[in-house]
C-alpha positions as CSV (number, residue, x, y, z in Angstrom):
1,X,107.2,135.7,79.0
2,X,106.4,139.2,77.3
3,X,105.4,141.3,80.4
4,X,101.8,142.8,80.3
5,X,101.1,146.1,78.4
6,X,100.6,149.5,80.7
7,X,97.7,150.2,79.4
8,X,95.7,148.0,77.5
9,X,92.1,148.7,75.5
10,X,89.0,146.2,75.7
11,X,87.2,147.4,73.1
12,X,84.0,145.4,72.6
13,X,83.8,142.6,74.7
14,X,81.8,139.6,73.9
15,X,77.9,140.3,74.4
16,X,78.0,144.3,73.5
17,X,76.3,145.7,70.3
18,X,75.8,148.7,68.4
19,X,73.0,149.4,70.3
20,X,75.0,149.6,73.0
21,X,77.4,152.2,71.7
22,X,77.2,153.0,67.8
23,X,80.8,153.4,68.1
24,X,81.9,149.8,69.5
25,X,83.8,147.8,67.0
26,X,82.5,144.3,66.0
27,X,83.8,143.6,62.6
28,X,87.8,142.9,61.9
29,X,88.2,146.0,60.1
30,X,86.4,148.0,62.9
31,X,88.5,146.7,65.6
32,X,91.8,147.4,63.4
33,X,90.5,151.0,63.1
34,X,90.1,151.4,66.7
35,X,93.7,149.8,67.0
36,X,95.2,152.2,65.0
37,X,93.1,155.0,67.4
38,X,93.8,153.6,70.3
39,X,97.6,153.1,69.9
40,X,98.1,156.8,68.5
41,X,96.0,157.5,72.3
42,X,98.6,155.8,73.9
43,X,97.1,152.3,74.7
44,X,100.1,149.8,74.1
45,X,97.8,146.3,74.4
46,X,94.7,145.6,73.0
47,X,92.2,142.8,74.3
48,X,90.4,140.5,71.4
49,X,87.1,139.6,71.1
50,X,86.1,138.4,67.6
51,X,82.3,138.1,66.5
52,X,80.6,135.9,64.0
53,X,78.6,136.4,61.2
54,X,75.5,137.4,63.0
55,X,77.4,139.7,65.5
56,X,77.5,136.7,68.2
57,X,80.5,135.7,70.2
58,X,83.3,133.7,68.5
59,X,86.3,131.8,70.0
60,X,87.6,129.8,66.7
61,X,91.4,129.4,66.6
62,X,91.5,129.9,62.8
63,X,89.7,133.3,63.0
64,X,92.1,134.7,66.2
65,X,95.4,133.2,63.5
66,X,94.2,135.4,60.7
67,X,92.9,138.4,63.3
68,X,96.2,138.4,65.1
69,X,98.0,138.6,62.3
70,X,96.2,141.3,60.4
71,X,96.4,143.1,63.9
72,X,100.5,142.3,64.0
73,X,100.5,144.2,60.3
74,X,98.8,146.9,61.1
75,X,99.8,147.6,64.5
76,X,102.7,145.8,65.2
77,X,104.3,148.0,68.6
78,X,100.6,146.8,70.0
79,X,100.5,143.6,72.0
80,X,97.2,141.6,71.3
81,X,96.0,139.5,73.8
82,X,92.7,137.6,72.9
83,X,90.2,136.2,75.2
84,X,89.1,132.5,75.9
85,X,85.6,133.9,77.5
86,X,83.1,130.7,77.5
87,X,79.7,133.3,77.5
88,X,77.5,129.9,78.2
89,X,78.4,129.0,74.4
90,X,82.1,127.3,75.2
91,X,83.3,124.8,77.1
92,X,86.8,123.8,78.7
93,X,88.3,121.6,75.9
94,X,87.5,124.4,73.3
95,X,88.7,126.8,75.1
96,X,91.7,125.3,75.7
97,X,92.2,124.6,72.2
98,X,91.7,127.9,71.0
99,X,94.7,129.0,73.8
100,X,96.7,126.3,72.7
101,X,95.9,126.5,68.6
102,X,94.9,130.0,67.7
103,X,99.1,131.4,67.2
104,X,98.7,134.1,69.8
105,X,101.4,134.1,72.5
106,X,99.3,136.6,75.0
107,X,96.1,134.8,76.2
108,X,93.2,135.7,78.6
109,X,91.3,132.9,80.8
110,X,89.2,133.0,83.8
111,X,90.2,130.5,86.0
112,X,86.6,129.6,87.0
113,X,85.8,128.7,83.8
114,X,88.4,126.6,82.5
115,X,88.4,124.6,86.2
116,X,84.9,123.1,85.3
117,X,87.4,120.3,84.0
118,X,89.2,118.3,86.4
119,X,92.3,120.1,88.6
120,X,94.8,118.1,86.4
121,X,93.1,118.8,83.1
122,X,93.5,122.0,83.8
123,X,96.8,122.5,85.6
124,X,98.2,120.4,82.5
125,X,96.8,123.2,80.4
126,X,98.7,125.3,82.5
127,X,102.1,123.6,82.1
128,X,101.3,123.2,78.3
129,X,101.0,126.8,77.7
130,X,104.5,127.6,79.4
131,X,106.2,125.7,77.8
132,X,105.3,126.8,74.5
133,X,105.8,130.1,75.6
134,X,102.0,131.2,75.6
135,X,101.2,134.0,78.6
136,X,98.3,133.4,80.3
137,X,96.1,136.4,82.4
138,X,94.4,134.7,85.0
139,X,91.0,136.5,85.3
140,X,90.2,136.6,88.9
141,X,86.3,137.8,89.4
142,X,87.0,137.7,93.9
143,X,89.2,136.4,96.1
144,X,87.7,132.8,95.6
145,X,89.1,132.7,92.2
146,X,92.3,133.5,94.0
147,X,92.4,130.9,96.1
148,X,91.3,128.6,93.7
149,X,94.3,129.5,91.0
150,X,96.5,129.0,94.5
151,X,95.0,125.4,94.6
152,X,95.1,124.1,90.6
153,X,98.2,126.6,89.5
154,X,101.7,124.6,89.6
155,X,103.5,125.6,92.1
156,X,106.4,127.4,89.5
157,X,104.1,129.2,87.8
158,X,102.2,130.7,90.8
159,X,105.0,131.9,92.3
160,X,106.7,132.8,89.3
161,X,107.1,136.9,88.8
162,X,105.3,136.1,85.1
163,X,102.3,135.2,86.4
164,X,99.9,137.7,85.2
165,X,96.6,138.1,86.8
166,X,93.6,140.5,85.9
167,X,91.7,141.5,88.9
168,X,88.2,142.6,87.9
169,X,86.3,145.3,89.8
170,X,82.1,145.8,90.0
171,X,81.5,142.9,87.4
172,X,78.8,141.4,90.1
173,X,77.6,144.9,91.8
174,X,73.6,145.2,91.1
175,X,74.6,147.9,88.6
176,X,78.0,146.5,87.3
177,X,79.7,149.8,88.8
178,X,82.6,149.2,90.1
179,X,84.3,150.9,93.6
180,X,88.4,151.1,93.7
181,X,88.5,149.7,96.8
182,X,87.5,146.9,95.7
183,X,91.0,146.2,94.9
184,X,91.7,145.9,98.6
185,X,90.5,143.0,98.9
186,X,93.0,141.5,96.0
187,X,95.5,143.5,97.4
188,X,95.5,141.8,100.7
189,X,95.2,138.0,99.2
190,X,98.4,138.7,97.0
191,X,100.1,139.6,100.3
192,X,98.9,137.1,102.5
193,X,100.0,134.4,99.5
194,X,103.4,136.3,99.3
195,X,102.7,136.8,95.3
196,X,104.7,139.2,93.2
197,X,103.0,139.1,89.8
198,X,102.4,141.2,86.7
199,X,98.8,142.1,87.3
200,X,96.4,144.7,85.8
201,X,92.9,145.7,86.6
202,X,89.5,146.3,84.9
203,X,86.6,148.0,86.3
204,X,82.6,148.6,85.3
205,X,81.4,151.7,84.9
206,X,81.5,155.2,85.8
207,X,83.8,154.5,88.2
208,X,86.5,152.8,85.6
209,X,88.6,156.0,85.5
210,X,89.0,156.3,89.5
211,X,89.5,152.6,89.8
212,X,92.4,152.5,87.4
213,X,93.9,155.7,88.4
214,X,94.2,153.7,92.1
215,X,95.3,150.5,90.8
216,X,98.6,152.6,88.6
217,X,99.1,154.1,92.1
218,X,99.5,150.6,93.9
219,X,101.6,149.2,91.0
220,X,99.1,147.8,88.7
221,X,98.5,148.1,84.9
222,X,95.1,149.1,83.5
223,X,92.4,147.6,81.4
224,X,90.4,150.4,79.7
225,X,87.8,150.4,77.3
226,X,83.8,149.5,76.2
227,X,83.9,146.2,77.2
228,X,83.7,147.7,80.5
229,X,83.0,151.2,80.9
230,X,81.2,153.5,77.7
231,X,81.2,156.6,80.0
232,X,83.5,159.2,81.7
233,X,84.0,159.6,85.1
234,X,81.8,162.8,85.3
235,X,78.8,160.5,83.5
236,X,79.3,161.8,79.9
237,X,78.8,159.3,77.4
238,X,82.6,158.3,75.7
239,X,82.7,159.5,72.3
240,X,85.3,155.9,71.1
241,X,87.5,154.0,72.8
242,X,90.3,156.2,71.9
243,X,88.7,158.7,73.8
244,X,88.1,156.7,76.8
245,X,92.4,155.7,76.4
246,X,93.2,159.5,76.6
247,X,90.7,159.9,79.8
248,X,92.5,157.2,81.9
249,X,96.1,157.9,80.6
250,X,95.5,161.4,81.4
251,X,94.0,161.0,84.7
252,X,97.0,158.7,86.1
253,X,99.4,161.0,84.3
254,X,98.3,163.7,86.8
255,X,97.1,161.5,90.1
């Protein structure tokens, strides 16, 4: 399996607007500019989200096919992982399909969500993807979702050093902000389940750059961007993404 980027943008996420930030990309061509940005910033991954017509959500395997591949032409040293997030709109069989159907070998999928289907349903996802070569990030919200991926995951892949997991930090704080010791927590669940995976982390809010600087410091890889965090550690508002890469990559460059 192709190992996860270092650091890897989330530009937009899946319920953000313009309103939001005027800057956050929502249209195709937007999110190939910010590409192009974010790569020249040193981000080496990008996370998808694709919207439809009216700026909604979209998970649509034929859209990711034609998204992916624009992305591969215009940025081809960038990896391009897209996301399989329901956002009350999806459920388990679409998801999957999407995973299974949309072309793209780098895929992102919160175990909570897709185990709303039966254990074997979705541990047969699991093996599916494998074997046709299709990397799944395991989004892990807490140390529940850990212990359920330890329960439906086969036992190959779990313990497998390309298991790739995405711990996510201060989703479910009252004010989304995130703390880097939350991490601790994951930390001690990988050990007491003797994992070795490829894992990254993401983090809400002000606190996005410390909490990345202190995952690069135990090991991990780092999720940055305005899906998650649209201001700098000192509370200034991000000017782009690209801006937001530099910030982190500078900050771990000098921890």
């Amino acid at each position: 399996m192709t190992r996860l980027p270092n650091l890897m943008v989330a530009p937009n996420g899946a319920r953000l607007t313009k309103a939001d930030h005027p800057a956050l990309p929502m249209t195709l061509p937007e999110i190939v500019v910010t590409a192009r940005d974010c790569q020249a910033a040193g981000a080496d991954g990008l996370h998808l989200h694709l919207r439809d017509a009216g700026g909604g959500h979209l998970l649509d395997a034929g859209a990711y096919r034609e998204a992916v591949q624009e992305l591969n032409a215009q940025v081809p040293d960038m990896a391009i992982q897209i996301t399989t997030e329901a956002v009350g709109k999806y459920d388990p069989p679409h998801q999957r399909q999407v995973a299974l159907q949309s072309g793209a070998m780098s895929v992102s999928a919160s175990i909570r969500e897709l185990c709303r289907d039966t254990e074997d349903v979705t541990r047969g996802f699991y093996t599916e993807c494998a074997a046709q070569g299709i990397a799944i990030q395991h989004i892990l919200y807490d140390r529940a979702d850990g212990d359920l991926l330890c329960q439906t995951l086969p036992s190959g892949l779990l313990n497998s050093s390309d298991l790739q997991l995405l711990f996510v930090l201060g989703r479910y704080a009252a004010d989304q902000n995130s703390d880097p010791h939350d991490l601790d927590d994951f930390m001690d669940w990988l050990g007491v389940h003797d994992l070795s995976p490829d894992w990254a982390v993401c983090a809400f809010g002000q606190n996005e750059t410390a909490s990345l600087v202190y995952a690069a410091k135990l090991g991990g890889k780092c999720r940055v961007g305005f899906e998650n965090a649209r201001v700098h550690a000192d509370g200034r508002k991000a000017l782009n993404n690209a801006e937001r890469v530099i910030a982190v990559r500078d900050a771990i460059k000098h921890q």
